[in-house]
N, C-alpha and C positions, 0 to 999 in steps of 0.2 A: 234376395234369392237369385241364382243364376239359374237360368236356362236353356239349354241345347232343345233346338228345334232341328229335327232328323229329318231327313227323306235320303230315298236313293240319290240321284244328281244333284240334289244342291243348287239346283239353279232356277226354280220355280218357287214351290208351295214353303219349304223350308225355311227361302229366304226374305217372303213374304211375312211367314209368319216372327220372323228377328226383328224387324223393322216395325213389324207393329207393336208386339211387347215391349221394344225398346221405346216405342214414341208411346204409348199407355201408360207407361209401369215406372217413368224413370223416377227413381228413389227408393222404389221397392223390386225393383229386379233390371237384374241387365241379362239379356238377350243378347244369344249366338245361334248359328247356324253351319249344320254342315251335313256330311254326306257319307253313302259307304262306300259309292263307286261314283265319287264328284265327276258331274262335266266336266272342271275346271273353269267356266264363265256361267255368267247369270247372264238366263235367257232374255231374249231382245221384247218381248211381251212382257216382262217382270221391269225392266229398264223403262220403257213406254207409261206402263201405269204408275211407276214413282216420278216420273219426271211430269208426268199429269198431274199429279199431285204436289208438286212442288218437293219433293224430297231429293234430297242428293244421296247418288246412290256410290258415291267416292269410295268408300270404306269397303261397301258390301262385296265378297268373291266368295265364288265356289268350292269348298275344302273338305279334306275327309275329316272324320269324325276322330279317327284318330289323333288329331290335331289338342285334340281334348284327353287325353291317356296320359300323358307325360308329366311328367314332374314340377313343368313348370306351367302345366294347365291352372285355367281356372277350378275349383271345386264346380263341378256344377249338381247343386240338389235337385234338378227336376227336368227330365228328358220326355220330349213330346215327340212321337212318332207324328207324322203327319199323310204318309201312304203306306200302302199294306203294305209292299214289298221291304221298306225298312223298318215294320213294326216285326214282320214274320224273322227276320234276318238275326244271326246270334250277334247283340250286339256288343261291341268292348267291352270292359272292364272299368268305368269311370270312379275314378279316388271316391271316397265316401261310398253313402249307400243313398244315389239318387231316387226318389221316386219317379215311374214311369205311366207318363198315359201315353192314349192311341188319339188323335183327332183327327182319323183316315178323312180326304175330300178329293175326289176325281183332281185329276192329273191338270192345270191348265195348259203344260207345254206339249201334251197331246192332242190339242184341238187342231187339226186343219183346216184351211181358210185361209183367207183373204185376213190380213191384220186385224179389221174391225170383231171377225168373230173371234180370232187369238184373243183378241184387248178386251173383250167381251167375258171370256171366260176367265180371265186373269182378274178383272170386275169384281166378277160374282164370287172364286177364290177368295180375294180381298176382304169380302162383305162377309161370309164365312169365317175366315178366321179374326176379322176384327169383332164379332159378334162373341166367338169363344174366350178372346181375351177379354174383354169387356166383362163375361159373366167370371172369368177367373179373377181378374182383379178387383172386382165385387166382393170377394170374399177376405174374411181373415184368414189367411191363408200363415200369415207369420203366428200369429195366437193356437190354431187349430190340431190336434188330437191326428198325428197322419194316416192313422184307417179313415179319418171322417175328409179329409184332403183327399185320399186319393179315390174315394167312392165321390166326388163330386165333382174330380178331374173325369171320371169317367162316364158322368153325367152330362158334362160338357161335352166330352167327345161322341155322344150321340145326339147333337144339336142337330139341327136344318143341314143338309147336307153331305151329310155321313156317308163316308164311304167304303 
């Protein structure tokens, strides 16, 4: 299964949530990320908590979603908003007929502060949405009826955190 994980800038919660689908799910989904109006760089708080982690973040950049429209796009079957302003937003046209959930979670590149409370909220972020992939990859999701998929994507996305 492929997935676009959406937010406005691309450089936080979106590309948080690529990285973690991608290191969860590998054999049963590959994970992208992108945006409708990209920063164009992944924020320095996002960079911080993968490199604490031990992840290399070589690959990861901030891109519009557009990126996925094209011909020589991936198919992606399943688009996950992850902030309200790119859940509320008309979004492209992607080939096939993706399913869409919402898993809105407060902003972490809004937080001001001093780095610890940035790293802090990018943290908690993290825990959030590795909790949602975790209950998504729980499921038979490749076997599953997609009214019964998407009423549990949407189950997810009112987990601990909702925004």
């Amino acid at each position: 299964m492929n997935i676009l994980v959406l937010c406005t800038g691309n450089s936080a919660r979106s590309i948080l949530g690529e990285v973690i689908l991608g290191r969860l799910g590998p054999g049963r989904v590959t994970a992208f990320s992108a945006g409708s109006q990209p920063k164009g760089a992944v924020h320095p708080g996002a960079l911080r908590l993968l490199a604490a982690r031990g992840i290399d973040a070589g690959g990861l950049h901030s891109k519009s979603w557009n990126t996925f429209t094209g011909p020589d796009a991936p198919q992606i079957d399943l688009v996950i908003t992850v902030c309200g302003s790119a859940a509320g937003e008309a979004c492209p046209i992607f080939p096939g007929t993706p399913l869409r959930a919402h898993w809105g979670l407060p902003d972490p590149a809004a937080v001001t502060g001093d780095d610890a409370e940035v790293d802090a909220a990018f943290a908690q972020t993290w825990d959030w949405l590795t909790m949602r992939a975790e209950a998504f990859l729980a499921l038979p999701f490749e076997t599953m009826e997609r009214a019964e998929l998407q009423a549990r994507l949407a189950e997810i996305g009112a987990m601990e955190g909702a925004a």
